[in-house]
MDAnalysis code that builds the backbone (N, CA, C; Angstrom):
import MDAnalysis as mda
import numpy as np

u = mda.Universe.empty(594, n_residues=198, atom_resindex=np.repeat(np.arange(198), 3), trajectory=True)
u.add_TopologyAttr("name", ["N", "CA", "C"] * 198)
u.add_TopologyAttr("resid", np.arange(1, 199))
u.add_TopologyAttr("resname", ["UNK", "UNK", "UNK", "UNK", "UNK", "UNK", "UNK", "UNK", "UNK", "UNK", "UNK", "UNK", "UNK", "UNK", "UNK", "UNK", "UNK", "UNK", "UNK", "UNK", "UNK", "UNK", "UNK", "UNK", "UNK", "UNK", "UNK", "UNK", "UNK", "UNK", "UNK", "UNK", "UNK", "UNK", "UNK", "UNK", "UNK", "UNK", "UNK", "UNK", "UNK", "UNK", "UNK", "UNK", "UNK", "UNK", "UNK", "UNK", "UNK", "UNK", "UNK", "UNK", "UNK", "UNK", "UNK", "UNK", "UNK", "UNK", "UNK", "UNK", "UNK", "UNK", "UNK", "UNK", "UNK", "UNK", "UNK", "UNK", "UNK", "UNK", "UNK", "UNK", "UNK", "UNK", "UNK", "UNK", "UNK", "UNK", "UNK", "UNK", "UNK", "UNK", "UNK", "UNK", "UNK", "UNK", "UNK", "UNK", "UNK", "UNK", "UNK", "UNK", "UNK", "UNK", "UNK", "UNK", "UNK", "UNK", "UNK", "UNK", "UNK", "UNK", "UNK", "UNK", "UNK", "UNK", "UNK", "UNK", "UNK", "UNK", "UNK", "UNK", "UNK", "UNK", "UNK", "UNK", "UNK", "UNK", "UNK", "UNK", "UNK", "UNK", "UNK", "UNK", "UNK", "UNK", "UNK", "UNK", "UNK", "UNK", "UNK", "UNK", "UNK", "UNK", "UNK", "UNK", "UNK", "UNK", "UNK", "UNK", "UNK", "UNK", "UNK", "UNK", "UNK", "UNK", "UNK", "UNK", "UNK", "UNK", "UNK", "UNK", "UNK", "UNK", "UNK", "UNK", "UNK", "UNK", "UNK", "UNK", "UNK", "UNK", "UNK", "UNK", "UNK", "UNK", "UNK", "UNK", "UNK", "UNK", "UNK", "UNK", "UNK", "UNK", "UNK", "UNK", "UNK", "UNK", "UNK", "UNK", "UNK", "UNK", "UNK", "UNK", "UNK", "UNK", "UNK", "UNK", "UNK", "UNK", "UNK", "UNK", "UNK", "UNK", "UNK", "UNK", "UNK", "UNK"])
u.atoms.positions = np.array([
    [74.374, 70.935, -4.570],
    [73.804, 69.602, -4.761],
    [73.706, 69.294, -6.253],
    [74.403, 68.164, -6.611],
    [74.427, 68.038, -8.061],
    [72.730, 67.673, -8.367],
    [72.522, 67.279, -10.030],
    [71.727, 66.923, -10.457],
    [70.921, 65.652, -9.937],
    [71.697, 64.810, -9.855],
    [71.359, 63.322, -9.131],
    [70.684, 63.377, -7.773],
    [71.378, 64.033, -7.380],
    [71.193, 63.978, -5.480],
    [70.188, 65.125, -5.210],
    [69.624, 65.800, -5.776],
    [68.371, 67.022, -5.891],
    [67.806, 65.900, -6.316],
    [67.707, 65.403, -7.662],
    [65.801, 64.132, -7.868],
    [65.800, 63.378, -6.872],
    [67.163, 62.363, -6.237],
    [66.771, 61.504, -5.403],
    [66.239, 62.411, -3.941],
    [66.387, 63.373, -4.009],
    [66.331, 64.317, -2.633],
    [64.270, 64.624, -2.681],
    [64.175, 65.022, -4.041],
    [62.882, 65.396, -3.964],
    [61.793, 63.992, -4.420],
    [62.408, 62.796, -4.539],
    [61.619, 61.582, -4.585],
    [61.509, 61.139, -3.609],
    [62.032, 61.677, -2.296],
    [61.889, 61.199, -0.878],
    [60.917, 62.374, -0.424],
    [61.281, 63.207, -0.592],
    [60.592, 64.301, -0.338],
    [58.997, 64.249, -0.842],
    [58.961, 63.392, -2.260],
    [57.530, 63.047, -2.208],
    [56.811, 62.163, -1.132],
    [57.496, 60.555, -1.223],
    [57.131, 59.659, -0.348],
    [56.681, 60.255, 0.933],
    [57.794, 61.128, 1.505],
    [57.455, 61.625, 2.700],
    [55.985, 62.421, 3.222],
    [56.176, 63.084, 2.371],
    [54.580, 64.234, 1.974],
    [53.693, 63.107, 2.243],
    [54.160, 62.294, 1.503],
    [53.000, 61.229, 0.806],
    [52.160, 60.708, 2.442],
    [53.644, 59.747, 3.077],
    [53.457, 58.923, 3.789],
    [52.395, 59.859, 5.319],
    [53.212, 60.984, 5.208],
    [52.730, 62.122, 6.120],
    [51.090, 62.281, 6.012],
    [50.767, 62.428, 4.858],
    [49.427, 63.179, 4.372],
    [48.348, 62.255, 4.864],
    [48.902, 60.612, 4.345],
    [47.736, 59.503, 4.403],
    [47.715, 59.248, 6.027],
    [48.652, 59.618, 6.882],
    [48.630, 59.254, 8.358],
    [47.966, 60.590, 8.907],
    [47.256, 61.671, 8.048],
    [46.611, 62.566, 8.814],
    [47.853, 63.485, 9.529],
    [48.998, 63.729, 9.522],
    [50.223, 64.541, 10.197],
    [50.577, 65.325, 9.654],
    [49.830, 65.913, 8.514],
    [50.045, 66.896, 8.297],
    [49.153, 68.047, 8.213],
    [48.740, 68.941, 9.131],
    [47.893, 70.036, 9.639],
    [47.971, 70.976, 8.383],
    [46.586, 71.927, 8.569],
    [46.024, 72.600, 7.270],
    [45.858, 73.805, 8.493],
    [46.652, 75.023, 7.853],
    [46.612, 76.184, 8.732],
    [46.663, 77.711, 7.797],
    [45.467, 77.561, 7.361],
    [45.660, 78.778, 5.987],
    [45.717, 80.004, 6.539],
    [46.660, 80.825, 6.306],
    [46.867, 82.278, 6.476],
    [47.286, 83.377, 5.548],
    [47.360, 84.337, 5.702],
    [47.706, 85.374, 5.003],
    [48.699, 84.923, 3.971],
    [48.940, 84.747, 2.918],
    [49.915, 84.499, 2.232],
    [50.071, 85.628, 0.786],
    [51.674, 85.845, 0.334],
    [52.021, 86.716, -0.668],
    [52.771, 85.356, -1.852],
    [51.573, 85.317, -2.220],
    [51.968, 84.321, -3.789],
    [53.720, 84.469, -4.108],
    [53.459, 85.824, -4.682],
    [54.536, 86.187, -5.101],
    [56.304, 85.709, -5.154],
    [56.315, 86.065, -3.200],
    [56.821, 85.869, -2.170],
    [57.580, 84.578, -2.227],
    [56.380, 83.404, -2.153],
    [56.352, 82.157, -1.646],
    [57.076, 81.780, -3.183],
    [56.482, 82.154, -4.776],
    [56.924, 81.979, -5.985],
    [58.603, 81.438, -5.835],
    [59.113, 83.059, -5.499],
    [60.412, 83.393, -5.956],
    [61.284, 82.880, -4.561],
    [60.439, 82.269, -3.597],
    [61.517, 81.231, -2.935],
    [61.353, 80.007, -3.044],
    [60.419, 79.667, -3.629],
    [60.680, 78.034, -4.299],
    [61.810, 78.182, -5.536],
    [61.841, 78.891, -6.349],
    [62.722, 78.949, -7.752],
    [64.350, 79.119, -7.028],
    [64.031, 79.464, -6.083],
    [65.701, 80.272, -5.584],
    [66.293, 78.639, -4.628],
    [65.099, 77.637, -4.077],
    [64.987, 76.790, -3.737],
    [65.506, 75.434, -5.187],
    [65.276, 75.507, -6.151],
    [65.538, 74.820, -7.509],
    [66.263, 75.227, -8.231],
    [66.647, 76.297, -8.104],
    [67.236, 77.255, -9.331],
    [68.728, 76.211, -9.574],
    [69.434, 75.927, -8.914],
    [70.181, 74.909, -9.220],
    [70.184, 73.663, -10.769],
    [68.859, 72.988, -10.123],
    [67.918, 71.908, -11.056],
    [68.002, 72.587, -12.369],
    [67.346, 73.823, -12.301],
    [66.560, 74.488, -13.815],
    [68.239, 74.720, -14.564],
    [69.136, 75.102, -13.715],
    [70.786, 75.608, -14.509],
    [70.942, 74.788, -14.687],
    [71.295, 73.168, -14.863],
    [71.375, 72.024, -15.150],
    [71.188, 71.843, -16.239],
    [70.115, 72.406, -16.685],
    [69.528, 71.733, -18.093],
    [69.276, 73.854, -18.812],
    [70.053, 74.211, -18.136],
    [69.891, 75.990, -18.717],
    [68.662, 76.470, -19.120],
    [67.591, 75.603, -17.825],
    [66.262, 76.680, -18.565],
    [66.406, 77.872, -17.723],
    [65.687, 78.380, -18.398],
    [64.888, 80.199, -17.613],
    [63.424, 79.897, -16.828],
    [63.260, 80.732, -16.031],
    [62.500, 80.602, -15.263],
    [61.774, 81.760, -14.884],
    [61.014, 82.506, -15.211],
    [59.968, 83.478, -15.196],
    [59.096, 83.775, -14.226],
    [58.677, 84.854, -13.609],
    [57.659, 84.868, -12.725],
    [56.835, 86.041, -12.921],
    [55.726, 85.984, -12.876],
    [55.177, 86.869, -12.881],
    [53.999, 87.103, -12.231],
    [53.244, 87.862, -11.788],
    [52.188, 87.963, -10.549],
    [51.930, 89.328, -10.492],
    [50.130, 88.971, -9.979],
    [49.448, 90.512, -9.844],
    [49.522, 90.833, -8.849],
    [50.050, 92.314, -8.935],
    [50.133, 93.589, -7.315],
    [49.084, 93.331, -6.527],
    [49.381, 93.099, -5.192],
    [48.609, 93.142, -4.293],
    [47.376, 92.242, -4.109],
    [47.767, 91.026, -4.698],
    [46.545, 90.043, -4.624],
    [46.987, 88.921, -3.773],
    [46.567, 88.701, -2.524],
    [47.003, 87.947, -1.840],
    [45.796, 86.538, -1.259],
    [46.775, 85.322, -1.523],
    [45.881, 84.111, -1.089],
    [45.752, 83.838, 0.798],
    [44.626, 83.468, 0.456],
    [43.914, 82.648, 2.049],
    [44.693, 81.146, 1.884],
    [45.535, 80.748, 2.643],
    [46.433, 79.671, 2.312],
    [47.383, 79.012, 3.491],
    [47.560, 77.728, 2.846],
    [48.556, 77.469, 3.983],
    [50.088, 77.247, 3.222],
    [50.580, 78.418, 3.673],
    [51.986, 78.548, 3.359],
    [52.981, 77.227, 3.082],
    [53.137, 75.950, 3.498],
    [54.248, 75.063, 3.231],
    [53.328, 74.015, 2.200],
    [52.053, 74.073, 2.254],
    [51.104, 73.468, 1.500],
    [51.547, 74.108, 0.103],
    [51.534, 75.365, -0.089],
    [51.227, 75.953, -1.476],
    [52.884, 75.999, -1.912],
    [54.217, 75.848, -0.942],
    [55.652, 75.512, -1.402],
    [55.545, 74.104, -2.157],
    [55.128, 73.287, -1.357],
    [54.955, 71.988, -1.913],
    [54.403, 72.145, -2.917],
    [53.515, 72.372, -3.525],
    [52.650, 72.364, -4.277],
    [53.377, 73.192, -5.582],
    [54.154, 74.379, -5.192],
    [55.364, 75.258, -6.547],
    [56.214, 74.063, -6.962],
    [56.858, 73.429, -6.012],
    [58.204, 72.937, -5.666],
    [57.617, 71.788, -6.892],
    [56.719, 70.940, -6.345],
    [56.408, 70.301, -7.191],
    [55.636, 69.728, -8.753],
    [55.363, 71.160, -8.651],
    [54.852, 71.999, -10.566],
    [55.921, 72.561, -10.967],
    [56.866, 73.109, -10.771],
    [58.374, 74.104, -11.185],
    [59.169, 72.408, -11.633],
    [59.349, 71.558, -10.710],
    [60.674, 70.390, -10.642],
    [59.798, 69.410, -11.825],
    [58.357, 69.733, -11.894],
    [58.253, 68.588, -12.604],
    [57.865, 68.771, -14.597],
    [57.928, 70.398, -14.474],
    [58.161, 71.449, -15.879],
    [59.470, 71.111, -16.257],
    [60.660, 71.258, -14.883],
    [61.955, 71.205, -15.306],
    [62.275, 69.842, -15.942],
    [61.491, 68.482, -15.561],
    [62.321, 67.426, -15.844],
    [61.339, 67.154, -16.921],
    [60.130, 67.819, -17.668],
    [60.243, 67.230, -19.127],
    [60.115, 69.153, -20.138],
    [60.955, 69.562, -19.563],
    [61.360, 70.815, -20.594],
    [62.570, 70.702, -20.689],
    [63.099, 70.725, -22.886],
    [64.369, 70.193, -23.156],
    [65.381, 71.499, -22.728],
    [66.500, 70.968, -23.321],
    [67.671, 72.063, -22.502],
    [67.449, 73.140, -22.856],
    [68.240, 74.194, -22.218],
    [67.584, 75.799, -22.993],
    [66.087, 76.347, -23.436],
    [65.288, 75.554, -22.533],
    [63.499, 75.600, -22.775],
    [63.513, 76.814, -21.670],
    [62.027, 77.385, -21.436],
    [61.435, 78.205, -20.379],
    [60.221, 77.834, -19.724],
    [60.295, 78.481, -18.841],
    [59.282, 78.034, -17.482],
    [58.420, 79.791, -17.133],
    [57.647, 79.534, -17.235],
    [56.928, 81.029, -16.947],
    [55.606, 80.413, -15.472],
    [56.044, 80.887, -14.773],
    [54.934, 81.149, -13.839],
    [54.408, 82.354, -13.518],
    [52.905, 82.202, -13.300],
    [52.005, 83.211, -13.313],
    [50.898, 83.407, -12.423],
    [50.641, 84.671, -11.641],
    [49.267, 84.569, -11.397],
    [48.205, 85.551, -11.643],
    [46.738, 85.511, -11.106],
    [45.695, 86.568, -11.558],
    [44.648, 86.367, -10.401],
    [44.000, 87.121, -10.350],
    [42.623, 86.915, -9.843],
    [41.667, 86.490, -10.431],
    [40.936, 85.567, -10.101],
    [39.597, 84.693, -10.699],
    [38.792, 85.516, -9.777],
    [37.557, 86.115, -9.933],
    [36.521, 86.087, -8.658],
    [36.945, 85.738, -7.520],
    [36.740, 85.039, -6.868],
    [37.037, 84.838, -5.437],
    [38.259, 84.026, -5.007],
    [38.744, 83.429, -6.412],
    [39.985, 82.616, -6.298],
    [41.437, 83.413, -7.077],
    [42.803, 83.214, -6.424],
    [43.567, 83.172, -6.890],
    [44.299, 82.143, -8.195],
    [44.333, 82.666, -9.909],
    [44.699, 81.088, -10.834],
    [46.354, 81.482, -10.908],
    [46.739, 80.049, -10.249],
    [48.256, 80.397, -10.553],
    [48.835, 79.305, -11.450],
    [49.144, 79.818, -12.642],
    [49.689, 78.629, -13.327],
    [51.378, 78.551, -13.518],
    [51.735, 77.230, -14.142],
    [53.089, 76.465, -14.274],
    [53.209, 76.854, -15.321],
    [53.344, 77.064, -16.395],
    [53.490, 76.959, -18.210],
    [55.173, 76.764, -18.450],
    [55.154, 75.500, -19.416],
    [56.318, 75.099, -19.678],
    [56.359, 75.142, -21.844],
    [57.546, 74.874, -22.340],
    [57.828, 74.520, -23.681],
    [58.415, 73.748, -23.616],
    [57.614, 72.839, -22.841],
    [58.497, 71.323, -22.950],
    [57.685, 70.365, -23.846],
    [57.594, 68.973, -23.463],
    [57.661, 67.674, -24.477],
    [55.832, 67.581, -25.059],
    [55.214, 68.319, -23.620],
    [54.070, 67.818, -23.385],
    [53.764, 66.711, -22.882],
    [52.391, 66.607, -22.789],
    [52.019, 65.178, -21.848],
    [50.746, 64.337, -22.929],
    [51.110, 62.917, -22.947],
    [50.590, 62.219, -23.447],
    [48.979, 62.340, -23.143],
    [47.527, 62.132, -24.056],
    [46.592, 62.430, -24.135],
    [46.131, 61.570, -23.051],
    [46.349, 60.059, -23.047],
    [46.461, 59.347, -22.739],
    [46.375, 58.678, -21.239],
    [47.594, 59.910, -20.494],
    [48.273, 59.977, -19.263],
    [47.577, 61.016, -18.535],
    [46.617, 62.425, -19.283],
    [46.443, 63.002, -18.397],
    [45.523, 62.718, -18.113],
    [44.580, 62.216, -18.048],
    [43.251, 61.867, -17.069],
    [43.891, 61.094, -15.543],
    [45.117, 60.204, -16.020],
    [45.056, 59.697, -14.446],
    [46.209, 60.052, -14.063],
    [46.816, 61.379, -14.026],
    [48.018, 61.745, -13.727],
    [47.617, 62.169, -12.130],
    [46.250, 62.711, -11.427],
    [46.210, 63.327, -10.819],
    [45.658, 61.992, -9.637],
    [45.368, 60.660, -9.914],
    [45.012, 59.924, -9.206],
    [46.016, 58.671, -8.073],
    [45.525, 58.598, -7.394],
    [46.390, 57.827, -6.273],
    [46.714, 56.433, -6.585],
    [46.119, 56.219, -7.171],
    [46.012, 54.057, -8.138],
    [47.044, 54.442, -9.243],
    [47.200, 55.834, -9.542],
    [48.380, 55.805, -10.510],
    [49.669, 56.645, -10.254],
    [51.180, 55.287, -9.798],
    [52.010, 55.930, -9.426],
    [53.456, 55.604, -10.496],
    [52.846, 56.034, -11.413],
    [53.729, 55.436, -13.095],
    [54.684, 56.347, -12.906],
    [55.957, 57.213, -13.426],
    [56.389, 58.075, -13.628],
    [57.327, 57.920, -14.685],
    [57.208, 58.889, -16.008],
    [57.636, 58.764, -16.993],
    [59.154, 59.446, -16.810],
    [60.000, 58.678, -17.623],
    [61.350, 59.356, -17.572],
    [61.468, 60.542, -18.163],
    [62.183, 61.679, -17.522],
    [62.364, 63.151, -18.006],
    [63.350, 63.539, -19.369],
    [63.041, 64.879, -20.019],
    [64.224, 64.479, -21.105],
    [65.634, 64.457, -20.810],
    [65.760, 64.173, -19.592],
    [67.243, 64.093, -19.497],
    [67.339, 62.525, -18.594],
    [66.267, 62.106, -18.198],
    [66.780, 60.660, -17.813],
    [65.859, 60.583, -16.218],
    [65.634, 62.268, -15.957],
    [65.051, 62.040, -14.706],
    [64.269, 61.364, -14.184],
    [64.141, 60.389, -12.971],
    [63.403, 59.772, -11.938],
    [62.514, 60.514, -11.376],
    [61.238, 60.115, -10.986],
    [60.142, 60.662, -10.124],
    [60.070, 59.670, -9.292],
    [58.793, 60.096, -8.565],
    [57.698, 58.917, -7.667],
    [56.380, 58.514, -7.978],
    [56.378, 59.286, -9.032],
    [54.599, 59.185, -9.616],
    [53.792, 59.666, -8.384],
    [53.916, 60.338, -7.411],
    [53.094, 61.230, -6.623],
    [53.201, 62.305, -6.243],
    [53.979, 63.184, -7.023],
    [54.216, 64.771, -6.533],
    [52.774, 65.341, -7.882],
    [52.074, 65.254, -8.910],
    [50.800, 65.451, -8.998],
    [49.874, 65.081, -7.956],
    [49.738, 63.604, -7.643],
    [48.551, 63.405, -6.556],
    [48.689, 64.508, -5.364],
    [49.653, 64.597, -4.660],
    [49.912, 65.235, -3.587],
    [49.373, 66.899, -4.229],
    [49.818, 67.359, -4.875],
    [48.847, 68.429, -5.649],
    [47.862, 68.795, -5.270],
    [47.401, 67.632, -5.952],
    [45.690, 67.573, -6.049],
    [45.333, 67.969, -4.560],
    [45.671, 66.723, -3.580],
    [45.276, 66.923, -2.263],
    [44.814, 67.994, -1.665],
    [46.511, 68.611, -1.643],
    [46.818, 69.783, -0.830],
    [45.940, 71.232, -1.414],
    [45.833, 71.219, -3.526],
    [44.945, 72.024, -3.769],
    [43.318, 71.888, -3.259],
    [43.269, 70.380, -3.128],
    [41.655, 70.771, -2.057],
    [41.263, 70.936, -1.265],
    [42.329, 70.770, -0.226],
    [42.227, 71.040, 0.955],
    [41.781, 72.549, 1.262],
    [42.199, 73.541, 0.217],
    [42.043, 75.030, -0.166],
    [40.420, 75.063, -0.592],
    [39.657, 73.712, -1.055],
    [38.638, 73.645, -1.606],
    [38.969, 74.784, -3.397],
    [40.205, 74.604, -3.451],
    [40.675, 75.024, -5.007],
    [40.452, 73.481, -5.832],
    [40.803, 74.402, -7.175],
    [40.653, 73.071, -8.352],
    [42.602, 73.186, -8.829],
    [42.398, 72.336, -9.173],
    [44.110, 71.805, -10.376],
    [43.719, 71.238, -11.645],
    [44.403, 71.314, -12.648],
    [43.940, 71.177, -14.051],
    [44.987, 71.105, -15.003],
    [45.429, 70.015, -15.737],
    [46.040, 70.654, -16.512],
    [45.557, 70.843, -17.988],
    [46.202, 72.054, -18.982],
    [45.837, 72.165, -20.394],
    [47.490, 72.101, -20.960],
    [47.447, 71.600, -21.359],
    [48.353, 70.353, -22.917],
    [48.456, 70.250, -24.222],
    [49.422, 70.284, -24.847],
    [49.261, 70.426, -26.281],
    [51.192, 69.449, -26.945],
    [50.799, 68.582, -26.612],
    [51.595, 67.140, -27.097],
    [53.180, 67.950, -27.737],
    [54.078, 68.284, -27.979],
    [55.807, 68.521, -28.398],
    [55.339, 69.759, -28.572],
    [54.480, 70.540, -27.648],
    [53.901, 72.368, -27.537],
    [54.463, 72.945, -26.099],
    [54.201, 71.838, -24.902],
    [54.318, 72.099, -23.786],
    [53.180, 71.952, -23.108],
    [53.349, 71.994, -21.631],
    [52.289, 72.228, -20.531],
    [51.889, 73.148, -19.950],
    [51.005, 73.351, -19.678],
    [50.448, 74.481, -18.505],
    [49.584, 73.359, -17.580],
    [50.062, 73.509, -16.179],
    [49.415, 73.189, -14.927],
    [49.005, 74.357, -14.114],
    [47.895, 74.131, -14.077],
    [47.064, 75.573, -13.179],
    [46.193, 75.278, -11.736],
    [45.977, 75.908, -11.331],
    [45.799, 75.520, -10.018],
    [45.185, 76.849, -9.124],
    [43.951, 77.139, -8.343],
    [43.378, 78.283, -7.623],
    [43.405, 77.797, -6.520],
    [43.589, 78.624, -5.661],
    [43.574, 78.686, -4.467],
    [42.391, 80.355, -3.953],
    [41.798, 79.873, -2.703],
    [41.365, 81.384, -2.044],
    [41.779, 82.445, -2.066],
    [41.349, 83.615, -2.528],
    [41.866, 84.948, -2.378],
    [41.249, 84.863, -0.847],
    [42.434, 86.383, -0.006],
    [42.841, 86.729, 1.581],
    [41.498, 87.493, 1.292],
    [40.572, 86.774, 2.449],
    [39.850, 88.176, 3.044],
    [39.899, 87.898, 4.516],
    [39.083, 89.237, 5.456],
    [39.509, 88.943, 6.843],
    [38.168, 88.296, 7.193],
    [37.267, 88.139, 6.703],
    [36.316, 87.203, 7.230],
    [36.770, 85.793, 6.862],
    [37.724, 84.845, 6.274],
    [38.025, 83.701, 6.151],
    [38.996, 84.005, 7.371],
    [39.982, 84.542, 7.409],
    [41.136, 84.628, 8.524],
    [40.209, 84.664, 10.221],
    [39.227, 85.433, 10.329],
    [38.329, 85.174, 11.178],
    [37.716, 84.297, 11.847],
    [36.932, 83.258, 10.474],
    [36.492, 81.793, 10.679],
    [37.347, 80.855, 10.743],
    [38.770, 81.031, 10.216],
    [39.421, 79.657, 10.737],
    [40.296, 79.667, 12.164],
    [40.213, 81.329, 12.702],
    [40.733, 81.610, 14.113],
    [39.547, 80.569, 14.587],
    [38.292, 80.595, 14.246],
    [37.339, 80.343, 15.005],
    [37.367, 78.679, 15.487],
    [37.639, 77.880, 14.013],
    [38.286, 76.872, 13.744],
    [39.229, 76.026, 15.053],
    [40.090, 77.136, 15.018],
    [41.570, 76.646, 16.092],
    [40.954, 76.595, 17.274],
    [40.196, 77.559, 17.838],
    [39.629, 77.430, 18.967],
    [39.041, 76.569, 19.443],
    [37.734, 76.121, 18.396],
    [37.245, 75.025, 18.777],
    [37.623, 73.521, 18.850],
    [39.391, 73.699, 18.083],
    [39.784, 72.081, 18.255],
    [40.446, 72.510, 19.437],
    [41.286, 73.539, 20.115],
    [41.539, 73.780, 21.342],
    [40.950, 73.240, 22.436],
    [39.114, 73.416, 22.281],
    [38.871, 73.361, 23.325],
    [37.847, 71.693, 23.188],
    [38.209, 71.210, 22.565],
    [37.589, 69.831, 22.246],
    [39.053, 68.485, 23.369],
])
């Protein structure tokens, strides 16, 4: 899939999320998940995009720390922090993703050496009244809602999203989600049941 037909592919791919999310159709089913895992098949999912413009793409993650999560929630959520590093990091730039343990949360961040983000722009980058989308350094198109959708899907985790910025330095977008224990996997069996039997 060339360059063109991947943005227009993942600007539908927002709408869709989008249109999905606000009609309630899209179900929250957090389970066992391997960060890691989920990482290095979103990149293998883009890796195309990032050769385009010859960035590198990095991963890195702590042994054996696994999130309480819902698996296509937290793809969406790479897919759309990785694609949106790629379209304002210049050619031959890098992409490092990362994670750690916080206390009870998993912090997984984006970090780019790209353009940075205007001071300006980030307060309402993460809001639904704002669906602006700035052109990438190569010309790229958005939807102005693959951040909002972010946000969402990171609260639905009852996680936070954040970004820290530093203007022709680059970005870091970060984002926690639940660390796996079996008493959460427990209570949301408990969860299913009771919409079962409603």
């Amino acid at each position: 899939m060339n360059s063109q037909a991947r943005n227009t592919y993942n600007l539908l791919e927002d709408l869709l999320t989008w249109a999905r999310d606000n009609s309630n159709k899209i179900a929250y089913n957090p389970n066992f998940c391997n960060i890691s895992v989920i990482c290095n098949d979103v990149i293998d999912q883009i890796k195309d995009t990032a050769k385009m413009k010859e960035i590198t793409i990095n991963s890195f993650h702590s042994n054996e720390v696994y999130a309480f999560a819902d698996k296509n929630m937290v793809e969406v959520i790479l897919r759309n922090l990785i694609v949106n590093a790629i379209k304002f990091t210049e050619n031959f730039g890098k992409i490092d993703i990362y994670s750690m343990p916080v206390g009870e949360f998993i912090e997984i961040a984006v970090a780019d050496n790209g353009i940075g983000i205007n001071k300006k722009l980030k307060s309402k980058l993460f809001k639904s009244d704002f669906n602006e989308s700035s052109p990438g350094t190569a010309n790229e198109k958005g939807s102005g809602l693959g951040l909002v959708i972010c946000k969402r899907f990171v609260e639905r985790h009852q996680g936070k999203i954040w970004i820290e910025n530093k203007t022709e330095k680059g970005t870091t977008l970060k984002f926690t989600l639940p660390i796996y224990k079996a008493e959460l996997q427990k209570q949301a069996e408990i969860e299913v049941l009771k919409k079962e039997k409603i």
